[in-house]
Phi, psi and omega in degrees: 000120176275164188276155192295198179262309204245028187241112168332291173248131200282348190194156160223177166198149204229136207256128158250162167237014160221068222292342170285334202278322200281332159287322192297305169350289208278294142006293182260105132207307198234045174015073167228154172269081152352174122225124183280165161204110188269139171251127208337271165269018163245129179254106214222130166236128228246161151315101168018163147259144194228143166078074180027037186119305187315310179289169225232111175248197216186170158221146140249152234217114169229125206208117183306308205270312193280283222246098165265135166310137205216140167257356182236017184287235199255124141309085199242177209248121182231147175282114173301101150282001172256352160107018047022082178257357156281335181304330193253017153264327187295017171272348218262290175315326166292329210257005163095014172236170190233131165261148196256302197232153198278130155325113183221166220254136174231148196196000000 
């Protein structure tokens, strides 16, 4: 998929060690559908394309040797598309996650 002109990033990958937990996980938190794909020893299931293509999509990525999960990696930012971000933090616990930090206005 090419990336927009005015868009930075072209790909994420969110590194896992349990890939069912971490798809049910995400699936119910920002009410979406995965699509797994194993490449030979990487296991990836990657994120919706949003806006016919136009927007910037991701995976997550399970790999014995490459890729660990860190509290101390790359933040990224994922969007409320109904503009409702209390509707998708209140998923995230019934969904086996924790919010660490409280909502706050980035301006």
């Amino acid at each position: 998929m090419p990336t927009p002109p005015n868009n930075a990033v072209g790909w994420f990958e969110i590194p896992v060690t349990d890939m069912e937990r971490a798809m049910k996980f995400y699936e119910a938190v920002l009410d979406l559908k995965l699509e797994r794909h194993q490449m030979g020893p990487l296991d990836m299931a990657w994120f919706p394309s949003v806006n016919n293509g136009k927007g910037t999509s991701g995976s997550l990525v399970l790999h014995k040797d490459f890729y660990k999960p860190s509290q101390d990696g790359v933040l990224i930012y994922f969007t409320a598309h109904s503009g409702n971000l209390d509707n998708k933090l209140s998923r995230v616990e019934p969904a086996g996650g924790k919010v660490v930090m409280p909502r706050k206005l980035i301006s």
